[in-house]
C-alpha positions in Angstrom: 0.0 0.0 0.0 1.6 3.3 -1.3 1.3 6.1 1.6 -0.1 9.8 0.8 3.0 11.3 0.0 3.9 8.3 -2.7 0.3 8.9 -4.3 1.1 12.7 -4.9 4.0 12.2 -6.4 2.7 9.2 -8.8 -0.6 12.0 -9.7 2.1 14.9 -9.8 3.6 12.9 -12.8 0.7 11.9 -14.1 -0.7 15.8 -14.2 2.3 16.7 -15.6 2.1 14.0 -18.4 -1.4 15.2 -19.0 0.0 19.0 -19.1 2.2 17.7 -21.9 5.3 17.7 -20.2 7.2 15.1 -22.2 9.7 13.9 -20.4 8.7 15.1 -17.2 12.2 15.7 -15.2 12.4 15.6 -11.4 13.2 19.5 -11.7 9.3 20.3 -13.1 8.0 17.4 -10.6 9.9 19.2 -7.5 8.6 22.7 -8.4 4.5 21.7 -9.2 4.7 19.7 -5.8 7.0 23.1 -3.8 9.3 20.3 -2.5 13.2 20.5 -2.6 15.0 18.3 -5.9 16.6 16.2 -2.5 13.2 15.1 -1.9 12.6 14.3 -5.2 15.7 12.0 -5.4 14.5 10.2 -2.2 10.8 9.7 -3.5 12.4 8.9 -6.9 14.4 5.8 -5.4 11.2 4.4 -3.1 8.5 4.6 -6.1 11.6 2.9 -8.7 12.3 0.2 -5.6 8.1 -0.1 -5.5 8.3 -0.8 -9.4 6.1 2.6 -9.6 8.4 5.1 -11.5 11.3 4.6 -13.7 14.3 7.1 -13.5 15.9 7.7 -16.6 19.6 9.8 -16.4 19.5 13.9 -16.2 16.3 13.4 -14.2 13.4 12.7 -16.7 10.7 10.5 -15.0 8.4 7.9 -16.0 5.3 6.0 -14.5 5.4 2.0 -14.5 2.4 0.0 -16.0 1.6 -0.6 -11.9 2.6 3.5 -11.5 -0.2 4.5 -13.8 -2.9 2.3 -12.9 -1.7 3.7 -9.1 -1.5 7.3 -10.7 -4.8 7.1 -12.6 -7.1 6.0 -9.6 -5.7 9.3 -7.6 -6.3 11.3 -10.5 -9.4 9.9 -10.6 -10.0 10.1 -7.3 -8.7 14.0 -7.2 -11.3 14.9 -10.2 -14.3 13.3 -9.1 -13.8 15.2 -5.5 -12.7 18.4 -7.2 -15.6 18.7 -9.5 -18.1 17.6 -6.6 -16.7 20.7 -4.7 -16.8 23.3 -7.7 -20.2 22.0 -9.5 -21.8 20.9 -6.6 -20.8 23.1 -4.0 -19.8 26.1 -6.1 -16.6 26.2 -4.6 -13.4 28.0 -6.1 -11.9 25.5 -7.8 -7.9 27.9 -7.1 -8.5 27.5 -3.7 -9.3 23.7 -3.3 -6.1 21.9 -3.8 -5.2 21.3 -0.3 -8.9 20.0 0.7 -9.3 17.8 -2.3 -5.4 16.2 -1.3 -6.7 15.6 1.5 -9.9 13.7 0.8 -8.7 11.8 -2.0 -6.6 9.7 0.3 -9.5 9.5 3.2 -12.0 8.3 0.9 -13.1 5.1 0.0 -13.4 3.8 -3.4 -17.3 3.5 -2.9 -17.9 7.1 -1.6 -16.0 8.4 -4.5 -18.0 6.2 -7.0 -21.1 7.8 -5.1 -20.0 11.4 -5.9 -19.4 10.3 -9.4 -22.5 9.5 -9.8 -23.6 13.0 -8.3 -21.6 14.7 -10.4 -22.3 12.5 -13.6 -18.9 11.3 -14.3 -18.6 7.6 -15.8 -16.9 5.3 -12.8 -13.1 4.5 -12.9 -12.2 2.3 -16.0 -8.4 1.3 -15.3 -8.3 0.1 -19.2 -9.0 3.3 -20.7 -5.9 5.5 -22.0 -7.2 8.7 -20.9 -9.4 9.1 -17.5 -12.4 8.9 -18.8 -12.4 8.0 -22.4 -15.0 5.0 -21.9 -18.1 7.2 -21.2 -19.2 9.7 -24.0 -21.6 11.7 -21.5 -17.7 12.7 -20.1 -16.9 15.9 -21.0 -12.8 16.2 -21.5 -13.6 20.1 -21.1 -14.5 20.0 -17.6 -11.5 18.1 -16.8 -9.4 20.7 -19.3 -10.7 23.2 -16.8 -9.9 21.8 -13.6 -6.6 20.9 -14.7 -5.5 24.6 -16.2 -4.4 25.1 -12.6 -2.5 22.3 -12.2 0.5 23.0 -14.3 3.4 24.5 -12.3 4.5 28.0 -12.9 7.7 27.7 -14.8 7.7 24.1 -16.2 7.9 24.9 -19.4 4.5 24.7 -20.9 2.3 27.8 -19.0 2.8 30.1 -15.9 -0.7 28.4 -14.4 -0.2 28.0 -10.1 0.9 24.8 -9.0 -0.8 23.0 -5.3 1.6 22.0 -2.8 2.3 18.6 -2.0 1.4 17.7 1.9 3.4 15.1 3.1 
C-alpha cells in the first residue's frame, strides 16, 4: 500500500504528463509539488524500488504500468472530488487543492463512485488511456478546466499555479 505522499508524487507525474510535459524531469515534478529536488531523489528511489516510477539519467521520469494504474485512480480520485466541490458546491476551484489532497486519500473507493454518480462522471475504468475516455456523456472540457491550474509555474508549458504537496 503506497502512503499519501507516494500517491502525490505518482498523480504529480501523471498531471504533468497530462499537461504535456514530455519527459517530465524531477526538476518540473519538485517545483508543481513546492518540494526541494533532494526530496525528489528520495521519493524517486522508493516509487523505482516499489516498481512505480522509472528514472531515466538527467532526471526525466516515467510511470510504471503498476505507477499508472496507481496514478490514474488518484487522479481519478482527485477529479471526481474536485468537481463535486466546484459544480456541486460552487466552490473555487484555485482555492481547493489542499482540501481535495486531503480527501482523495480518506475516501473510500465507494464514496467516491457515489459522488461520481452525483456529479455524472462515468466510474473509474483502469483500461481506458485517458481518465475517462470509456463514457461519451464525459466531457474532457470539464476536466481541461480543472486541470488549467495544475500545471506549475515555470515548467515549461504555462505560468498556471501549482498545489503543494502535503506530506
Amino acid at each position: 500500500m503506497l502512503t499519501q505522499a507516494e500517491e502525490n508524487y505518482l498523480r504529480g507525474v501523471f498531471f504533468l504528463q497530462k499537461a504535456g510535459h514530455h519527459p517530465v524531469r524531477a526538476q518540473a515534478l519538485a517545483k508543481y509539488l513546492h518540494v526541494r529536488a533532494g526530496s525528489v531523489s528520495e521519493m524517486v528511489r522508493r516509487l523505482a524500488k516499489a516498481g512505480m516510477l522509472s528514472h531515466e539519467r538527467y532526471g526525466t521520469l516515467a510511470l510504471t504500468k503498476d505507477g499508472e494504474q496507481q496514478a490514474r485512480m488518484v487522479a481519478y480520485k482527485y477529479m471526481v472530488i474536485a468537481l463535486f466541490l466546484t459544480e456541486t458546491l460552487g466552490r473555487d476551484a484555485n482555492g481547493i487543492h489542499q482540501e481535495v489532497c486531503e480527501l482523495e486519500h480518506t475516501f473510500s473507493a465507494e464514496t467516491v463512485m457515489r459522488l461520481a454518480d452525483l456529479v455524472k462522471i462515468p466510474h473509474y475504468c483502469p483500461q481506458c488511456d485517458s481518465l475517462l475516455q470509456c463514457d461519451t456523456t464525459w466531457s474532457q472540457e470539464r476536466v481541461k478546466k480543472l486541470m488549467k491550474g495544475l500545471v506549475p509555474s515555470g515548467a515549461g508549458r504555462n505560468s498556471a499555479p501549482s498545489p503543494k504537496a502535503h506530506q
